[in-house]
Each structure stands twice: as C-alpha cells, then as structure tokens.
VEXVEXSE-463835 format. One record per residue (C-alpha): x, y, z; residue in one letter. Coordinates in steps of 0.1 Angstrom, whole numbers, plus 2048, in hexadecimal, padded with zeros to 3 digits. Example, Ala and Ser with C-alpha at 12.3 -4.5 7.8 and 13.67 -1.06 7.14 Angstrom:
2
87B7D384Ea
8897F5847s
//
This chain:
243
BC5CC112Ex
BC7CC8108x
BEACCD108x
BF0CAB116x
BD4C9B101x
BEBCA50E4x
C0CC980F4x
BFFC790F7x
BF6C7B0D4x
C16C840C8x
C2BC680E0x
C17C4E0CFx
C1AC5B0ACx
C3EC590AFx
C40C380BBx
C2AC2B0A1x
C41C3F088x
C63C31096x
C51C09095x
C34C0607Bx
C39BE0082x
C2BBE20A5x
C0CBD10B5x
BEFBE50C8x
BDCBDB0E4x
BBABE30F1x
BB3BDD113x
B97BE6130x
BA1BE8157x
B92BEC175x
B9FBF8195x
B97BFB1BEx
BA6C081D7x
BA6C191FFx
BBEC2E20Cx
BBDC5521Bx
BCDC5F1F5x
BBEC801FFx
BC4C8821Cx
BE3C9F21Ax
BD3CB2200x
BB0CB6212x
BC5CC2232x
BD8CDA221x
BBBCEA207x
B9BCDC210x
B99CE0234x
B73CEF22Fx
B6AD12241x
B4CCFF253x
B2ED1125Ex
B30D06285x
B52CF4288x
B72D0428Dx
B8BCED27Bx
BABCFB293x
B96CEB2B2x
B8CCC72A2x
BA0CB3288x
B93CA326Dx
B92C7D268x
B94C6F242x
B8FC53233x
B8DC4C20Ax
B8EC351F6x
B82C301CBx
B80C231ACx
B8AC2218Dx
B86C18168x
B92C1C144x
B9CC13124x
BBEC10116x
BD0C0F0F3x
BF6C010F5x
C0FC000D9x
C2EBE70DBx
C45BF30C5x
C57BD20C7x
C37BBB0BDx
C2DB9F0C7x
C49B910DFx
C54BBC0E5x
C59BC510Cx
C55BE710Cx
C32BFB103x
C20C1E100x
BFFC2010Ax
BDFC3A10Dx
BC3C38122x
BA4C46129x
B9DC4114Fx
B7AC49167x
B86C50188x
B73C551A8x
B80C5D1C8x
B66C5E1E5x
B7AC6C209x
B68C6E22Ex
B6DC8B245x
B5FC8726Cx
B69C9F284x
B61CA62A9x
B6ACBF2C4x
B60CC82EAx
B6ACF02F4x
B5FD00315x
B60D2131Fx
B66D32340x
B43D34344x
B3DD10348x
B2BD0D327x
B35CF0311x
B36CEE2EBx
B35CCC2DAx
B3ACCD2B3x
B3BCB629Bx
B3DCB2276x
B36C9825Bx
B3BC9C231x
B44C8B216x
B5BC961F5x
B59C871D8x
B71C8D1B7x
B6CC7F199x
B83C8817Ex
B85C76159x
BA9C73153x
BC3C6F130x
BE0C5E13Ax
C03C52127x
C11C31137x
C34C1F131x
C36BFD137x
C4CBE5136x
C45BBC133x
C62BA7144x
C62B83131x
C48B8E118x
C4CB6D104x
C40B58120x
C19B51123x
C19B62147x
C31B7C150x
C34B9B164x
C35BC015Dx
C40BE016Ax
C37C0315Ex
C31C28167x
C15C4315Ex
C0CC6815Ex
BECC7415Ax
BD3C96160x
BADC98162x
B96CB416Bx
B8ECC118Dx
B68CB5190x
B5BCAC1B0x
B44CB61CAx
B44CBC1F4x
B2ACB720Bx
B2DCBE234x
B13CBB24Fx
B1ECCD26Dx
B0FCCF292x
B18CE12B4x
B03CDD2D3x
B0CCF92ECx
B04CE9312x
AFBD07328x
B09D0B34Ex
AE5D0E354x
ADDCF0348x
ACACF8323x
AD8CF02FEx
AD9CFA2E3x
ADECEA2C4x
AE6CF92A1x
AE7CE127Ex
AF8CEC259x
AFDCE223Ax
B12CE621Fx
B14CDC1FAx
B32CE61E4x
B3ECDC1C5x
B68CDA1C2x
B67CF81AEx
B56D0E1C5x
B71CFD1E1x
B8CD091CDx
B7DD2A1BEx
B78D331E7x
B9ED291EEx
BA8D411D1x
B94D5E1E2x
BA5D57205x
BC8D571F7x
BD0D341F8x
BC9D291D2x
BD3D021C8x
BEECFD1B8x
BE1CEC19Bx
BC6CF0183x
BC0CCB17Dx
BC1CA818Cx
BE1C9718Cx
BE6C72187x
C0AC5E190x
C08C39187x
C22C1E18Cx
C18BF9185x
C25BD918Ax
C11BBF17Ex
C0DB9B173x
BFBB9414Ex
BF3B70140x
BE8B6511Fx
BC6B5211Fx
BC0B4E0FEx
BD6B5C0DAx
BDBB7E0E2x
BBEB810FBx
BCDB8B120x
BC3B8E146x
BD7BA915Ax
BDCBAB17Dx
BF2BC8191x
BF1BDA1B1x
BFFC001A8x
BFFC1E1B9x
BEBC371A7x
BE3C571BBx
BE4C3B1D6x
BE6C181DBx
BD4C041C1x
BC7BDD1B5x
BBFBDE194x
BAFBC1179x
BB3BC4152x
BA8BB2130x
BBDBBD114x
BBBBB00F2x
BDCBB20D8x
BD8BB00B3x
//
C-alpha cells in the first residue's frame, strides 16, 4: 500500500516536472452499482466452513451490489484545451454481497435433513488509485472521455452467517439446531492460511476503465457522467472544478 502510495507520488511529480504550465483539477464523485462482482472470488476462498451446512451438498446463491466515493486531483499537462490527464484519488468503497443456501439429504433410514443458511459479507476497503484519461474534443463545452485506472486498498471487512438444519425423524419427531457466526475478513483469511489454501493477495485490488461524458456549466466548473467498470459494472456522477 505504501509502495504504491509513493508511485503515485512520483508519476505525478514527473508530469508536473515535464509541463509546469499545466492546469489541476479537483473534483468529487459518487458511484452505484449491482452486480455478483464477488462471486468468483467468494466461491473459490470464502466458501465458509459452516457450523450445520455442508457446502458440497447445497450451493450458495449471491447477490452484491455497493457504493462508492472519493476525491480526485487531475493534472493536464496540456492546460486548458490538453486531452490527456493524470489523476489521484482517494476513494471509500463498500461492497455488501448476499449468500442463501438450501439443501434436503435423506438417509437410508428414512430420516430427512433440511438445512439452510443465510449471511451477509461486507468489505469496505479505502482505496489510492492512479487514473489516465483522455478527453476526446476537449475544446468543446460538452464532450466525451475515455480512461483507465489501477488501484489497491486494504482488506477490511466483516462475515456474518446464520445457519439452520431440522432433522425430520422416521418416527415422526424433529429436531432442530440454530448457529451463528461472526467473522471479520481477516480471521476468513488467517483460517484459509491455516488450511493450506492462503489468498493470493494481501490487498484489495481495484481495475477501472471509464468512458464518460463531461459538460461545462459554468468557467471551469464541470458535471461528469460515465458508466465504468470498476471491480464490476458501475454508474458514476462527478463535480470537478479546474483552475
């Protein structure tokens, strides 16, 4: 995290250094979106050892969706009318996925088991990221944009599961037990690392393309709009502010 903090550091001070007769910008955004952008990686890592429910009998359904915000410095090397820009940011992220899974199992006994399982995961990493972009027509009053960003932010999250399984004797009783669980994503991972299977990275990764529209209101005041895909598919809203 600090050694990308200081590459972005040092990609800005060189631009600044090659064109000392740039412009800056200073802009805020805000950004929604729903998609399972999670889903691969919770199959393959977080698939939780649940207290009652055997994961190889039931599959897990997802569903996630998030939020994001931040602040962002650009520098057009080109000024006023330049097309192409460097930018930091400082983004909040939150992504918030659903897991519900069921399964029936009998036995040769006649007994039925009915389990079930309901939890929530929520990650919440604060993010630096270093953005290119590049304004097509920038000397008109609206035109569009395209642009790509990389990104990493801490692992912080948390997981939270409620499981159930009813057993339905032959003879005509139940049974019922209830659990649950509270993790937070390091304890996930730190268990993952004990069982052999440790993930592959030790923080959050963030991919960001944009394509986007931007409009002048006012002298060098600015509404953004863009749908991106960042971690996922994204519609995102921005004020920025060049001087």
């Amino acid at each position: 995290m600090k050694k990308f903090a200081i590459i972005i550091v040092l990609v800005l001070v060189l631009a600044i250094d090659s064109y000392p007769a740039g412009k800056w910008e200073f802009g805020f955004h805000y950004s929604s979106w729903s998609l399972n952008l999670m889903k691969s990686e919770i199959e393959k890592n977080f698939d939780p050892d649940l207290e009652l429910y055997d994961p190889e009998k039931g599959n897990f359904k997802f569903d996630s969706n998030g939020n994001n915000l931040g602040f962002d410095l650009r520098y057009f090397p080109g000024g006023k009318n330049g097309s192409f820009s460097i930018g930091v940011s400082y983004e909040r992220n939150n992504f918030k996925a659903k897991i519900n899974g069921a399964y029936t199992d009998h036995d040769n006994a006649g007994n039925r088991l009915e389990a079930e399982a309901k939890g929530t995961m929520d990650v919440y990493p604060h993010s630096f990221n270093l953005s290119f972009r590049w304004d097509l027509w920038p000397s008109g009053r609206v035109h569009p944009y395209i642009g790509i960003g990389v990104g990493m932010g801490a692992l912080n999250g948390t997981f939270e599961a409620d499981t159930k399984a009813t057993l339905y004797h032959s003879s005509g009783a139940t049974q019922t037990e209830t659990a649950h669980e509270e993790k937070t994503l390091r304890q996930v991972l730190d268990e993952m690392e004990e069982e052999g299977d440790k993930y592959p990275l030790s923080f959050f990764p963030i991919v960001h393309i944009q394509f986007g529209l931007r409009g002048e209101i006012i002298n060098n005041l600015y509404l953004l709009g863009e749908v991106a895909v960042y971690d996922g598919i994204i519609f995102r809203g921005g004020i920025a502010y060049r001087f």
